[in-house]
TORRO-209350 format. One record per residue (C-alpha): residue number from 1; residue in three letters; x, y, z negated. Coordinates in steps of 0.001 Angstrom, whole numbers, plus 500000, padded with zeros to 6 digits. Example, Ala and Ser with C-alpha at 12.3 -4.5 7.8 and 13.67 -1.06 7.14 Angstrom:
// TORRO-209350
[1, "ala", [512300, 495500, 492200]]
[2, "ser", [513670, 498940, 492860]]
END
This chain:
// TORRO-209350
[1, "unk", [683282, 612611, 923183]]
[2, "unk", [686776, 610788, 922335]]
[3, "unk", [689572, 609738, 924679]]
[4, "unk", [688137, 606200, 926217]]
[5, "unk", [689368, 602641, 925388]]
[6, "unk", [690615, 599841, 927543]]
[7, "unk", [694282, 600453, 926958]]
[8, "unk", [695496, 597543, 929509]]
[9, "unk", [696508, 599559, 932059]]
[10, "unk", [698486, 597312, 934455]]
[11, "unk", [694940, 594572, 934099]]
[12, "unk", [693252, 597927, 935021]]
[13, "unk", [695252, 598687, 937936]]
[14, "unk", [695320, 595333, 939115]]
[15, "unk", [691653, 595471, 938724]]
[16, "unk", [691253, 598439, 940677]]
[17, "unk", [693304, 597514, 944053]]
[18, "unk", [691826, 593879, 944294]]
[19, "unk", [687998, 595783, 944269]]
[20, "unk", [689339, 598403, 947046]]
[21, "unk", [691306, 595367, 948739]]
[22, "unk", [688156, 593517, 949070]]
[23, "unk", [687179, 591755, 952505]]
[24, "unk", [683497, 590859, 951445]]
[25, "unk", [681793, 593631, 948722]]
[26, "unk", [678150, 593282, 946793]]
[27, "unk", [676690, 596329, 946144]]
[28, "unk", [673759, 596684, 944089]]
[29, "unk", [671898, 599812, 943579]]
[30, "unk", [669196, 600193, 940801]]
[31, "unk", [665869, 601486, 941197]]
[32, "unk", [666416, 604940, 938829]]
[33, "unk", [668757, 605644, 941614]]
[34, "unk", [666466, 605711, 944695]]
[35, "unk", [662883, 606385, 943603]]
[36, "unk", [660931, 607866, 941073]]
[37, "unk", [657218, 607881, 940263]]
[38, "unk", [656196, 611300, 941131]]
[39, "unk", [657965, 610690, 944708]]
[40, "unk", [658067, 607659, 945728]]
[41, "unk", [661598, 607378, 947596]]
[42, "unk", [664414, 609710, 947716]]
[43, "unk", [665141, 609595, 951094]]
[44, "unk", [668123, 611778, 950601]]
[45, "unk", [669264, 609567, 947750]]
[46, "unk", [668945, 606656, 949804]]
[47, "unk", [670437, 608208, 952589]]
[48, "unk", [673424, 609654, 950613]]
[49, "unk", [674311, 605757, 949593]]
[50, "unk", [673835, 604480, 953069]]
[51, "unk", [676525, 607081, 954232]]
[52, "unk", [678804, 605677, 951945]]
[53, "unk", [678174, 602048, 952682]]
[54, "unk", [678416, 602337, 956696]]
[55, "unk", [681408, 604504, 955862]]
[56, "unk", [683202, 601036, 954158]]
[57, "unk", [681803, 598983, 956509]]
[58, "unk", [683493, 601355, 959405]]
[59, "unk", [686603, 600695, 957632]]
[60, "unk", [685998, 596940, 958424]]
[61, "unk", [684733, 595656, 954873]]
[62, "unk", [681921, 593317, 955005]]
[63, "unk", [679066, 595076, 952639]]
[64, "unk", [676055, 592974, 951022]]
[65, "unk", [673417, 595415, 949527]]
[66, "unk", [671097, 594106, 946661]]
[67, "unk", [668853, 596731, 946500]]
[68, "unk", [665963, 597289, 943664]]
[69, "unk", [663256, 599924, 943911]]
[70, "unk", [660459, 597769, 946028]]
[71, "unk", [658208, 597953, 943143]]
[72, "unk", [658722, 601725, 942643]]
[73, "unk", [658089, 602577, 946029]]
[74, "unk", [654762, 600967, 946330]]
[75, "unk", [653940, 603088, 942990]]
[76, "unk", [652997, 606759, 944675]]
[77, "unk", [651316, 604785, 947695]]
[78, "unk", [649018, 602633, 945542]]
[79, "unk", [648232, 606104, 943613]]
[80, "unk", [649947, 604408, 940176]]
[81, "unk", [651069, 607238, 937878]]
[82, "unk", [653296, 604630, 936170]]
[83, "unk", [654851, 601270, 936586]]
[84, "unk", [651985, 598420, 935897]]
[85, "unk", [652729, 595830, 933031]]
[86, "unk", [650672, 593361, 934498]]
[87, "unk", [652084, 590541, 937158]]
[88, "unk", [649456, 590811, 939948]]
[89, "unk", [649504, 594845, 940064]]
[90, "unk", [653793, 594145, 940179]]
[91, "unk", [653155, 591783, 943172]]
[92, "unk", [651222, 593985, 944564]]
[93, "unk", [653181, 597290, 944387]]
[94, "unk", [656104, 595016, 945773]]
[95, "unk", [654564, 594270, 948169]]
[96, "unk", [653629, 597548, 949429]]
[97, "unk", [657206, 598885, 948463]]
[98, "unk", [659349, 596422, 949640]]
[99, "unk", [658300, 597102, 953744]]
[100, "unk", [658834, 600823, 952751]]
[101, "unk", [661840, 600391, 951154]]
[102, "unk", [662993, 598405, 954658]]
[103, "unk", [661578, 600926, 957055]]
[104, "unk", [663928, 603646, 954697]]
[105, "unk", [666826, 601332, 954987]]
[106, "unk", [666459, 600490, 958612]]
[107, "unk", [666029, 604558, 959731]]
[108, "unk", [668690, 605759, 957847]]
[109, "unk", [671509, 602796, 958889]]
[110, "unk", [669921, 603556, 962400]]
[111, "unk", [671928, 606522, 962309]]
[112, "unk", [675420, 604815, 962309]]
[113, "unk", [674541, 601319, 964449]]
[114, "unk", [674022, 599452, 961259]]
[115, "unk", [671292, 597205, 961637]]
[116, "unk", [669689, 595488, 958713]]
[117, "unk", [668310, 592429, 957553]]
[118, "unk", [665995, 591689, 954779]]
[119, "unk", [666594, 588756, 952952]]
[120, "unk", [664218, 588071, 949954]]
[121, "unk", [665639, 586200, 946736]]
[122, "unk", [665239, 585099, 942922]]
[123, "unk", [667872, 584039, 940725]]
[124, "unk", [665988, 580156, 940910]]
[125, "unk", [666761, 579849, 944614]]
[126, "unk", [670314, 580417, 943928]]
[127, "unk", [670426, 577808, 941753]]
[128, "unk", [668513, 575055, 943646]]
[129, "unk", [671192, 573272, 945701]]
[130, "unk", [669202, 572877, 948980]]
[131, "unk", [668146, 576674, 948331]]
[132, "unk", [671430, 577736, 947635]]
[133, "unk", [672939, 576678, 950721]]
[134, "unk", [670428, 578005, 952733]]
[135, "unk", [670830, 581127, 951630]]
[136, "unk", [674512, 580877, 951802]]
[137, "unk", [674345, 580091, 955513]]
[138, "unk", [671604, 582621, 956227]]
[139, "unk", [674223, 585563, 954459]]
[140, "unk", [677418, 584431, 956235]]
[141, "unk", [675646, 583908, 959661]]
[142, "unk", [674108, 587618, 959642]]
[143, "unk", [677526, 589223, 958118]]
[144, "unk", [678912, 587195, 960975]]
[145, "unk", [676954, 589152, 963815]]
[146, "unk", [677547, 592582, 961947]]
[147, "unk", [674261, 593031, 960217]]
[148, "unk", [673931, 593990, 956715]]
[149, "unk", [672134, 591713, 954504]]
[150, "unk", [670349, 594016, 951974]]
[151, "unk", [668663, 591145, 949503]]
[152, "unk", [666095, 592145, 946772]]
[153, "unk", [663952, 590108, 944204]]
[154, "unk", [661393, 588191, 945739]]
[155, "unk", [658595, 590259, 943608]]
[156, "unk", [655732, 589741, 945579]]
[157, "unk", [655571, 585709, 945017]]
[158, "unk", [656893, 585816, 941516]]
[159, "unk", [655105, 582841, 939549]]
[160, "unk", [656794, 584447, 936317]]
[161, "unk", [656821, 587756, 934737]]
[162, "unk", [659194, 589770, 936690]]
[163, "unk", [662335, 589342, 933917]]
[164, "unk", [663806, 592374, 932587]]
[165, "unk", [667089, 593391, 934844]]
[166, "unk", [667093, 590335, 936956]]
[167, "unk", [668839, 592170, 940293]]
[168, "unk", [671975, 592920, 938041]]
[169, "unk", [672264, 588844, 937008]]
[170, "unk", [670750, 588422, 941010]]
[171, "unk", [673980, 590257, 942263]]
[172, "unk", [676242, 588829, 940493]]
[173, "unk", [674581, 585605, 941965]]
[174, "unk", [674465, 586489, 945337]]
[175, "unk", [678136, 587741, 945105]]
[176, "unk", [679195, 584236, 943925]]
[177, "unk", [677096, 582798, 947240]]
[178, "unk", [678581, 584725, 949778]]
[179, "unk", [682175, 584585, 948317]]
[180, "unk", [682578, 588233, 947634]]
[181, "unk", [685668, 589749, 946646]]
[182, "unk", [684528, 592295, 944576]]
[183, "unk", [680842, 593532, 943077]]
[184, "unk", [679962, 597417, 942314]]
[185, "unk", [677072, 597668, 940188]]
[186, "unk", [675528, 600784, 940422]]
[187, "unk", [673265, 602807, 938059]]
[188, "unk", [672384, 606309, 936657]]
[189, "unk", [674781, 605942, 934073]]
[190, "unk", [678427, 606707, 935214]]
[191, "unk", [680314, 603969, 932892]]
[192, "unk", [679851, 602021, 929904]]
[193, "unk", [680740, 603343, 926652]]
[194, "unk", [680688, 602565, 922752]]
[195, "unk", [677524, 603957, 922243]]
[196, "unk", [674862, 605987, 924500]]
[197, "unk", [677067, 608868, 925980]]
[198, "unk", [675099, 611688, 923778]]
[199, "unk", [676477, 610473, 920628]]
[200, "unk", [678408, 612450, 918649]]
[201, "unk", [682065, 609623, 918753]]
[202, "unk", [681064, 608098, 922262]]
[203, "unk", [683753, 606715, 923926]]
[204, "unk", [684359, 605489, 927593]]
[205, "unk", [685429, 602249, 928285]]
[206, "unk", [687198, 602333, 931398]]
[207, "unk", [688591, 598605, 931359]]
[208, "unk", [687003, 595037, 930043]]
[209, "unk", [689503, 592484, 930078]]
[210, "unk", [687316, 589768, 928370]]
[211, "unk", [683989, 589753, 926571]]
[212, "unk", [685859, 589558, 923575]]
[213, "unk", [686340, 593623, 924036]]
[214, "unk", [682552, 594290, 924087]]
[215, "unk", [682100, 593746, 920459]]
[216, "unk", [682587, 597003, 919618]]
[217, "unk", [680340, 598479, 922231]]
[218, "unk", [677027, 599871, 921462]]
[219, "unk", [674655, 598265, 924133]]
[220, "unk", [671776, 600139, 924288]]
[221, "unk", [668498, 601204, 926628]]
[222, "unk", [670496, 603617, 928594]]
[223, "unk", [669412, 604863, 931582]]
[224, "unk", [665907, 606560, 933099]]
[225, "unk", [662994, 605825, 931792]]
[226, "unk", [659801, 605134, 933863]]
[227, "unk", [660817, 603543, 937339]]
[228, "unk", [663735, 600759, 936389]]
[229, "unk", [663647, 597732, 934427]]
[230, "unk", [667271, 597090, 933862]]
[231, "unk", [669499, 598635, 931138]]
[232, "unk", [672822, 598382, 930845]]
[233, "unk", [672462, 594968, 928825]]
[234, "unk", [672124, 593651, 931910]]
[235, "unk", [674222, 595218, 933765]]
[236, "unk", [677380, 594257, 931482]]
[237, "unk", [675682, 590819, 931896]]
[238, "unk", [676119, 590893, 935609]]
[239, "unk", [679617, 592046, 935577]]
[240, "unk", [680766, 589567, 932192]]
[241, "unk", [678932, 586715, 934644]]
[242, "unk", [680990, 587972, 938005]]
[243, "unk", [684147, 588256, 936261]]
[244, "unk", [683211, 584737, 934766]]
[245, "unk", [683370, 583463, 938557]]
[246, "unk", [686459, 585244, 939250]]
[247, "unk", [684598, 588429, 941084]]
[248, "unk", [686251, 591728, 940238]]
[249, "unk", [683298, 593749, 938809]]
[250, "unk", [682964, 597614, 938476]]
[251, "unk", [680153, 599734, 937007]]
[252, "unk", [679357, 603210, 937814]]
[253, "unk", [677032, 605457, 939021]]
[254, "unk", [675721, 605618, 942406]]
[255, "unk", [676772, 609262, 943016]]
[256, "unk", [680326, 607706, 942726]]
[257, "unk", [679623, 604930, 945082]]
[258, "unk", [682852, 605736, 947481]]
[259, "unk", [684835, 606089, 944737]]
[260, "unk", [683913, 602693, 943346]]
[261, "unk", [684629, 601167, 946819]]
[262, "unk", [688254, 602991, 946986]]
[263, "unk", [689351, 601575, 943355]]
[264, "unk", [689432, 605073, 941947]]
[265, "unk", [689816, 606186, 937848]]
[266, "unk", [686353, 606043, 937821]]
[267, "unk", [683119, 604280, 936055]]
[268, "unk", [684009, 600278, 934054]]
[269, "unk", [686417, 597745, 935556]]
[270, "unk", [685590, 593911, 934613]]
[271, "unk", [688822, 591539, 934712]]
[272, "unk", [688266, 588409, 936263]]
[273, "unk", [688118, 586092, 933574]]
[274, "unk", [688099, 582847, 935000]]
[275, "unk", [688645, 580935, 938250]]
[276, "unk", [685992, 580603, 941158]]
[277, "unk", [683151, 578446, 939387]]
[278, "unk", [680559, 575978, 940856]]
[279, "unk", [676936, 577569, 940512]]
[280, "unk", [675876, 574677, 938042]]
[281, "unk", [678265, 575789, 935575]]
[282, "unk", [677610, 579888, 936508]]
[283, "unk", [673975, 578425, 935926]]
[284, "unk", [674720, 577276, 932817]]
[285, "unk", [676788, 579583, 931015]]
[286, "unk", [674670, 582654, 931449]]
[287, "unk", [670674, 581926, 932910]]
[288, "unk", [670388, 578619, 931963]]
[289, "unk", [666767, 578288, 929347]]
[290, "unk", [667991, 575628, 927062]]
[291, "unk", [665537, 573374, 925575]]
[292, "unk", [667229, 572453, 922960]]
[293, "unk", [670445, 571746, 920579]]
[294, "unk", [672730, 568524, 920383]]
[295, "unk", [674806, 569032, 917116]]
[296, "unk", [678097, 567600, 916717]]
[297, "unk", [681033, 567278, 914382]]
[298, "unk", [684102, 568984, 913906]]
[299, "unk", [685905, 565705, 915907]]
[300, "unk", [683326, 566349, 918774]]
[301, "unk", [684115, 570215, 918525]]
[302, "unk", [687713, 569616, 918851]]
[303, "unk", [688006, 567610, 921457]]
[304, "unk", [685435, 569906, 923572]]
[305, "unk", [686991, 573063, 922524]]
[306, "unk", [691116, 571753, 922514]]
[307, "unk", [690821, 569371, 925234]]
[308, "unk", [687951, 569884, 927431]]
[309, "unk", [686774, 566447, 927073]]
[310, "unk", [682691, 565032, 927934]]
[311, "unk", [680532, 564786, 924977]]
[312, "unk", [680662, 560973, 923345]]
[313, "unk", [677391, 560250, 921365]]
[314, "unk", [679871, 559285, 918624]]
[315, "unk", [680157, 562712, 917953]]
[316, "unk", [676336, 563299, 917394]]
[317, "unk", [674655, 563951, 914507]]
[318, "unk", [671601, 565458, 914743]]
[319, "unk", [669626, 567148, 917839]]
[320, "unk", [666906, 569694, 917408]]
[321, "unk", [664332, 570577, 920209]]
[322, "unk", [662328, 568815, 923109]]
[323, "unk", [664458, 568048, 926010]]
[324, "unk", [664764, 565785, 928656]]
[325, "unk", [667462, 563565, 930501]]
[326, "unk", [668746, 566630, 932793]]
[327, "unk", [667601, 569569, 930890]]
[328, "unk", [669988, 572735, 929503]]
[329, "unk", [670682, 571850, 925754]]
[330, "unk", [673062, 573652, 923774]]
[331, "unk", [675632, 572415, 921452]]
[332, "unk", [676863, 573417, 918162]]
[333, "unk", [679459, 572476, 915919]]
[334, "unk", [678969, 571867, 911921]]
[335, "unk", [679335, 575371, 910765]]
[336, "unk", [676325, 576541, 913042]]
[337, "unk", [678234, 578010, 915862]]
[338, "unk", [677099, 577743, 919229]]
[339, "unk", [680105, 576135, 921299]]
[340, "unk", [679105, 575073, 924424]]
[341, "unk", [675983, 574909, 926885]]
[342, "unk", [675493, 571647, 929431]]
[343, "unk", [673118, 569241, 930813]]
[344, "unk", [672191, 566254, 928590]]
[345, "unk", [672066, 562581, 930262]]
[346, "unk", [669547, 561478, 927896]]
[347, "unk", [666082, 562991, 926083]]
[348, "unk", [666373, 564263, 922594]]
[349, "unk", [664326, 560854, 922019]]
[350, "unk", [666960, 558300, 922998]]
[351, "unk", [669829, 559932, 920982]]
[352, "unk", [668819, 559293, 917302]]
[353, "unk", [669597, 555905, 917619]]
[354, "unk", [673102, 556391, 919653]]
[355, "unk", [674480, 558660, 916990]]
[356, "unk", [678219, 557606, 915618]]
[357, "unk", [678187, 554772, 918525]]
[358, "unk", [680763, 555044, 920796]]
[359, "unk", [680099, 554145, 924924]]
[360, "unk", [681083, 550310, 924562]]
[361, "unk", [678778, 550070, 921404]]
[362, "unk", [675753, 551895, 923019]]
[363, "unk", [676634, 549743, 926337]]
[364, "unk", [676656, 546697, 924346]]
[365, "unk", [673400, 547454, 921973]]
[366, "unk", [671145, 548666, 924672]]
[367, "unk", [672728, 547866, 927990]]
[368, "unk", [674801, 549873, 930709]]
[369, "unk", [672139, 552997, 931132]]
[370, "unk", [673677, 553897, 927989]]
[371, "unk", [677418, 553552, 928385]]
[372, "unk", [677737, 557257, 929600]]
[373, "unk", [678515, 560233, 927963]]
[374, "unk", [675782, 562604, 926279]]
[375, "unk", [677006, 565477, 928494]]
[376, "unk", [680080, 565026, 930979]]
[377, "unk", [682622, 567377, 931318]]
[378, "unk", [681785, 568346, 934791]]
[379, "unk", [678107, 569462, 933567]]
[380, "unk", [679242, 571561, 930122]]
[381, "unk", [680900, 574583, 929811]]
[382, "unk", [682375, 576204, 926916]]
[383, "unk", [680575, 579318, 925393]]
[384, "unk", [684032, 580995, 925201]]
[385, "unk", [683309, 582970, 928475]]
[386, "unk", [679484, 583804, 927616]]
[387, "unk", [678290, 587060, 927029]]
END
């Protein structure tokens, strides 16, 4: 295996003391990491992390756990020699695994006065206002008495099929929530690299500055097979999406949890890549199902990309899809390119006849509903910053 790449070293150091200067750390551990079929838990696994974490904690740092593995655990229990495909056996095994997976969590912190709290997620609630603060104040009112939050997919009640790696984008979530200063994203794999670490030419990448540098990386499947859903996709996801909301992100394994936690010359740094943003626009930039495209011209494109300006239906040409007043659209510019993501003010129905008019004209033809922008500044954001 070659030397490794991310050659910024002062962004990398910087990196590195504002994660082990953190106040408020997320720390999410994967399900390859504390179960497997034939076993159920690992108890010493488990136990081995919790160490760690009541360790930091000790050293007055406020620690959220997002913890997968509920669906695992139930696995040996239910007498299920694999992980089911189906929705209702998922439910079910969560709901099995998840009190396990407590009871584990609650003996083990037991051990060094930690008490715990479960506190049961999806990504939607964290993007529903009135769920969002709820949550929020739930989180902050438990760190507040000393308890540690550990939060998990809500699996049991899922009215969707459970989505491939959703607790890595559900960290990165829950770290914007609660304000964290840093997120460690933990997995079987010790860093990311250019291709999966058996390669012949593998190479680590110890620093990402910006998701421009993860073009060259080979994304692939890695990880154990047979207990996890995530990969690290999704796990570069996560951090890109962190970093995006100006969270200092590393990845490593969870064997090198305290090491993570201290800022060593270990595992994947992520840069912050952008100020604090609101969820909407976190939303929007990297969960958000569009329903459809709003196509505009190279004037439109410049003053979006150059200037940051709303989206005038003089700009419009053409939209594509079924949408909605409200709904995610996308928006791309003449040569194809997707440019920027944001929520349209009017259905893909109205805007055929508002294309090349500018506000007064639309104001004046069809009266004031329509002198508004297509998408306002305040609900778009560029695709710059997407992964």
């Amino acid at each position: 295996m070659s030397a490794d790449v991310g050659t910024d070293r002062a962004g990398l150091e910087a990196t590195r003391a504002a994660v082990a200067g953190a106040k408020r750390v997320v720390v999410k551990v994967g399900s390859s990491s504390l179960t497997s079929v034939a076993g159920g838990l690992h108890e010493d696994n488990l136990r081995a992390l919790t160490d760690v974490l009541a360790a930091h904690r000790g050293a007055g740092h406020e620690v959220i756990l997002v913890s997968s593995g509920a669906i695992s655990a139930g696995l040996e229990p239910m007498g299920l020699p694999r992980r089911p495909r189906d929705l209702p056996t998922q439910q079910a095994a969560a709901g099995v695994g998840q009190s396990l997976l407590m009871a584990a969590y609650t003996q083990v912190l037991a051990a060094h006065g930690v008490v715990p709290a479960q506190v049961l997620l999806s990504a939607d609630d964290l993007i529903r206002r009135s769920h969002y603060r709820n949550a929020q104040r739930a989180i902050d009112r438990l760190l507040a008495l000393g308890i540690m939050p550990i939060v998990n997919e809500n699996d049991t009640v899922a009215t969707h099929e459970i989505r491939f790696g959703d607790n890595d984008r559900l960290a990165a979530l829950v770290a914007h929530l609660a304000h964290a200063d840093a997120l460690v994203l933990l997995s079987d794999v010790e860093a990311l690299y250019t291709a999966p670490p058996g390669n012949p030419g593998a190479r680590k990448v110890s620093f990402v500055s910006g998701p421009e540098e993860l073009a060259e990386v080979g994304i692939g499947g890695v990880g154990a097979a047979g207990v996890g859903t995530g990969g690290m996709l999704t796990k570069v996801q996560a951090a890109t999406m962190a970093a995006d909301s100006g969270i200092p992100t590393v990845l490593t394994s969870t064997p090198l949890v305290a090491g993570a936690l201290r800022g060593a010359p270990l595992g994947t740094y992520f840069a912050v890549t952008h100020r604090r943003r609101q969820t909407r626009l976190l939303w929007l930039a990297h969960l958000a199902q569009t329903q459809g495209t709003v196509h505009v011209d190279a004037g439109a494109e410049r003053a979006l990309v150059r200037k940051g300006t709303s989206l005038l239906a003089a700009g419009v040409y053409a939209v594509s899809g079924e949408f909605e007043s409200g709904d995610p659209v996308d928006v791309v510019g003449p040569s194809g390119n997707l440019i920027a993501r944001g929520m349209a003010n009017f259905a893909a129905s109205e805007l055929p006849k508002m294309f090349g008019k500018s506000t007064d004209e639309l104001g004046d033809s069809y009266g004031s509903d329509y002198r508004k922008e297509v998408i306002h500044r305040n609900d778009l954001v560029l695709t710059g910053a997407v992964f």
